[in-house]
C-alpha positions as CSV (number, residue, x, y, z in Angstrom):
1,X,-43.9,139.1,-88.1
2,X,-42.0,136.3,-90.0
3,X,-44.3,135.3,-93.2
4,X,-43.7,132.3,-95.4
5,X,-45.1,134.2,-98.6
6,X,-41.9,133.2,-99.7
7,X,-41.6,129.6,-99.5
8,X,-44.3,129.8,-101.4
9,X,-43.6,131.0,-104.2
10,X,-40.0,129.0,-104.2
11,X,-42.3,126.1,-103.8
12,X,-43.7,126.6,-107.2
13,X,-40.8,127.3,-109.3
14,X,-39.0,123.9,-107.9
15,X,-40.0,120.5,-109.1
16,X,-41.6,120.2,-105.3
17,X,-45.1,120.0,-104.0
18,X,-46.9,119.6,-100.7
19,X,-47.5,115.7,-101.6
20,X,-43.7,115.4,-102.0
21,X,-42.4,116.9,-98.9
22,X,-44.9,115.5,-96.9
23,X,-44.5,111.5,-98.9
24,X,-41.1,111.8,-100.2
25,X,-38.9,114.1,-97.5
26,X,-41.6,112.9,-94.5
27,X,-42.1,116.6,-93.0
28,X,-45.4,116.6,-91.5
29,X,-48.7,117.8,-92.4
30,X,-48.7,119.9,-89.4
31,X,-45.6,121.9,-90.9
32,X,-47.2,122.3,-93.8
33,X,-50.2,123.5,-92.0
34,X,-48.1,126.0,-89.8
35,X,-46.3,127.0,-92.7
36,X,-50.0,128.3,-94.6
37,X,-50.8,130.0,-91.2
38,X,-47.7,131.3,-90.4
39,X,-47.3,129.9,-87.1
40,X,-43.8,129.5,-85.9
41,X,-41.3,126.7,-87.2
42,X,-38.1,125.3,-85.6
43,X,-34.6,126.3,-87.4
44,X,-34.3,122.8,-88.0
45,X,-37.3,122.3,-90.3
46,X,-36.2,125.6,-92.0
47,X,-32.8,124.2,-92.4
48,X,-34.4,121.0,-93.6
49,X,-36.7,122.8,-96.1
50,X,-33.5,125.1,-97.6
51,X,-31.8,121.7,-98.0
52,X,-34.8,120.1,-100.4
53,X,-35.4,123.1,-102.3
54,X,-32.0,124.5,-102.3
55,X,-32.2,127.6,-101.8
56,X,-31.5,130.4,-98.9
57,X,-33.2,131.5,-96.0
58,X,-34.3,134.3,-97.9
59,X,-35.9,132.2,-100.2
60,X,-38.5,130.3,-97.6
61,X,-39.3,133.6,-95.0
62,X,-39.4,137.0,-94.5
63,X,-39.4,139.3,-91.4
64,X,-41.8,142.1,-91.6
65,X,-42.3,144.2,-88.3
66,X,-45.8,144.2,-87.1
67,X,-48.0,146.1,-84.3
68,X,-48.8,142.2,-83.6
69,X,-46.0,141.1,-82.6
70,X,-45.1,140.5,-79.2
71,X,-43.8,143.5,-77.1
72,X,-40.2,143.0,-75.4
């Protein structure tokens, strides 16, 4: 299961917020939404968020593996 826990947390420590990614790098609300729930993103918008808060991958999501994920 990927988990955003971490972006997070990076969130806070930059000069960022939810108002300025949404007002002043236009990402969506819905990201934002789908970000809080954990719902799945597209590399780009990770990509996109690394960029504004300069940081890693690491840094905006984790992999954890889960009985809920999908089988294969």
């Amino acid at each position: 299961m990927i988990s955003y826990e971490p972006f997070w947390q990076t969130l806070r420590e930059s000069e960022e917020s939810t108002y300025s990614l949404i007002n002043r790098h236009h990402l969506s609300s819905s990201t934002i939404d789908k970000l809080r729930k954990n719902k799945p993103l597209n590399t780009t918008t990770i990509n996109d968020l690394c960029r504004i808060l300069h940081c890693p991958v690491e840094a905006i999501m984790r992999y954890t593996p889960s009985d809920e994920d999908q089988c294969l």
